[in-house]
Phi, psi and omega in degrees: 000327192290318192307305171320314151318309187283341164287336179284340181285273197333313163313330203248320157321313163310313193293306194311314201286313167333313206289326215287305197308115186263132186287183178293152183228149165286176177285183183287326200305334195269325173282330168293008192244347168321263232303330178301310175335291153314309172296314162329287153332292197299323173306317187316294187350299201281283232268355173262337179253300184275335209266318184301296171309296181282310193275306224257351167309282197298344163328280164349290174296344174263346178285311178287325202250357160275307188319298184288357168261012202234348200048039174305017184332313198296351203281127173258121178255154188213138162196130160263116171072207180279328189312112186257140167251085168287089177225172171141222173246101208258158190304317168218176168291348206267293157337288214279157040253297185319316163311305202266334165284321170312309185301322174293353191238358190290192189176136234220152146281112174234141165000317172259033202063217195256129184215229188224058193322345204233113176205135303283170199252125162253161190247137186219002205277203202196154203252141166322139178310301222293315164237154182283121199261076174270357203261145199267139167270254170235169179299347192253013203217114186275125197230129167258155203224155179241216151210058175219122172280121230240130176313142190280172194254154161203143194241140175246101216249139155259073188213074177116093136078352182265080178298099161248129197232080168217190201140182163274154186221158183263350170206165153309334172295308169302272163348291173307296246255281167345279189322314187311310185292000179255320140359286170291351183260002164346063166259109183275190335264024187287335162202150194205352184234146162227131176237152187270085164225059147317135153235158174256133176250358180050018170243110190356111183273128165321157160298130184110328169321324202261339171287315189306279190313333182267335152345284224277332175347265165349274216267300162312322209265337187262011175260138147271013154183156186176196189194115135296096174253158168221154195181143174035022183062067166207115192274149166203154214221114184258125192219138165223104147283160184322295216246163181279296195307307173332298196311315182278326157341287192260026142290286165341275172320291224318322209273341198271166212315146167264121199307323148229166204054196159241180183300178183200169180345095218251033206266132179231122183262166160253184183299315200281323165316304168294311179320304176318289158347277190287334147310318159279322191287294178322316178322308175298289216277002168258334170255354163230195193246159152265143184272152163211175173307143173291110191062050176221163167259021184278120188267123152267160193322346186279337223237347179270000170276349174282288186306340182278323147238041113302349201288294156352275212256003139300002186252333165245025144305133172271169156066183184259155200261139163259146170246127200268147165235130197216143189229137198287175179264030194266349186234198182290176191277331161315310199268003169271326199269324191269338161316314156274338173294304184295341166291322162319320186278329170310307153324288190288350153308305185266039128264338185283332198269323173284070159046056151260100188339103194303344175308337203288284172266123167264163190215156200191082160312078178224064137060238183255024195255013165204076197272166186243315179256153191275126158237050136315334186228141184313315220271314167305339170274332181286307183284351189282350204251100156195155167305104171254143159237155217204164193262136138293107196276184156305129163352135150286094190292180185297312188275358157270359204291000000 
């Protein structure tokens, strides 16, 4: 019994010394090398995933979609990061100036909602041989110069009650004189405020410019919302009125001979006309949906007796269409905001194809940044992922949004 005893204590001696003994170990490097690993990453992370998609997409889309509402064709965008390079030949200096505030001031879907994506915007272009580049950019910022002085541009905006009046003029004798007519065309309360953002650019206007400019009054103040421009010495006039007779009244002025330049876009709606419109096409586009492919721009096949009257009743629409595109919150915001531009743009292909002027039509992307619905719920994310088409109005300003 004792041996036993004594053997079993030898045993438990054993066991013990074993547990005491510490085995082979790995070395430090592969566990001390995790967290630089995990850093390594989350950097890949940023500069390949999130810095393309989240930072420099929607940048990218607000910088190209200001470019195409400016009709900017000359304009080349490079963008890295938030930073935008604004280069090619611009028609004029006052163009490349107007261009580079509109991009600083566009604005996006981003990871953090809707903000101000283009930071900062450099101007790197160069003015047409053709014209003198009196207009100062910046000191750092190279303008080739020519020899013809091309009239300054101006745009007069009509919106919520609000006479905005801007662009460049060539003296303070001119500026004062704007201001008197607009003033004096003052009918509250359908408009009752103006605001001045005038610049004197001192550089010499042709005969006929201040005819021009009393023109754009004129014809804009007789709109319930509306726009007047002169650009590159070409007046245009985008309007919306009450009445059928109002429309053509100032379709008329709008058309007649231009005291300088030539005509540009003339277009005048009436209200009820646009109402009408966008009242039908929503009707179409609230009872059914266009299908697309899942997280795609592929329209399906299904989808094409829908496009067939819209196509319809886009043709009998006045004025130009935007076709809007919008997306629920299941993905990231970038990638909702460029997912909706191309489905939009998909749409206004196949209107081009049922005999809708491409002229017509616009295309517009904004992801998930105007939901209808909660997208908390299948069925609220489902209404939230739709087409809207809608009349182009007079310009919208920032501060009316």
């Amino acid at each position: 019994m004792s041996e036993e005893i004594a053997e079993t204590s030898a045993q438990a001696e054993s066991l013990w010394y074993a547990r005491r003994v510490d085995g082979p170990r790995l070395p430090f490097m592969p566990y001390g090398l995790v967290p630089l690993v995990g850093l390594a990453l989350v950097f890949l992370f940023s500069i390949f995933v999130f810095a393309p998609y989240a930072v420099e997409a929607p940048t990218r889309l607000a910088a190209e979609r200001v470019a195409a509402e400016r009709d900017a064709g000359w304009a080349r965008i490079n963008v890295s990061g938030q930073r935008v390079v604004l280069t090619g030949e611009a028609p004029s200096a006052s163009e490349g100036n107007a261009l580079v505030a509109a991009v600083r001031s566009s604005r996006a879907a981003t990871p953090f909602g809707m903000a101000r994506p283009a930071r900062p915007v450099i101007a790197n272009f160069t003015v047409a041989p053709d014209v003198e580049a009196t207009e100062a950019i910046a000191p750092t910022e190279p303008v080739a110069r020519g020899r013809r002085v091309l009239s300054p541009d101006w745009t007069f905006n009509l919106t919520g009650g609000v006479l905005t009046l801007s662009g460049g003029v060539p003296d303070e004798e001119t500026r004062a004189a704007i201001l008197e007519a607009a003033r004096d065309a003052l009918d509250p309360p359908r408009f009752e405020t103006i605001e001045d953002e005038l610049m004197v650019t001192g550089v010499a206007a042709p005969e006929g410019y201040a005819a021009m400019a009393a023109r754009g009054i004129e014809t804009v103040v007789s709109c319930e919302r509306g726009e007047s421009a002169f650009k590159f010495e070409r007046f245009s006039l985008r309007c919306e009125v009450a009445e059928a007779d109002a429309a053509e009244a100032v379709e008329a002025a709008a058309s007649a001979a231009p005291e300088l330049g030539e005509l540009g876009p003339i277009i005048v709606m009436e209200s009820e006309a646009v109402t009408s419109c966008e009242t039908g096409l929503a009707a179409l586009l609230g009872d059914a949906r266009i299908q697309f492919a899942p997280a795609s721009a592929e329209i399906s096949a299904s989808s094409d007796i829908l496009l067939d009257a819209i196509a319809s009743r886009v043709r009998a629409c006045p004025g130009t269409l935007r076709i809007e595109g919008h997306t629920d919150s299941t993905a990231d915001s970038a990638f909702n905001a460029d997912l909706s531009l191309r489905r939009a743009e998909a749409v206004r292909e196949q209107l081009i194809a049922r005999n809708v002027p491409a002229g017509r039509l616009i295309a517009e992307g904004f992801g998930e940044t105007r939901p209808v619905a909660s997208n908390d719920t299948v069925d609220g994310r489902a209404r939230n992922r739709r087409i809207e088409v809608r009349v182009v109005r007079s310009p919208v300003r920032e501060s009316d949004e």
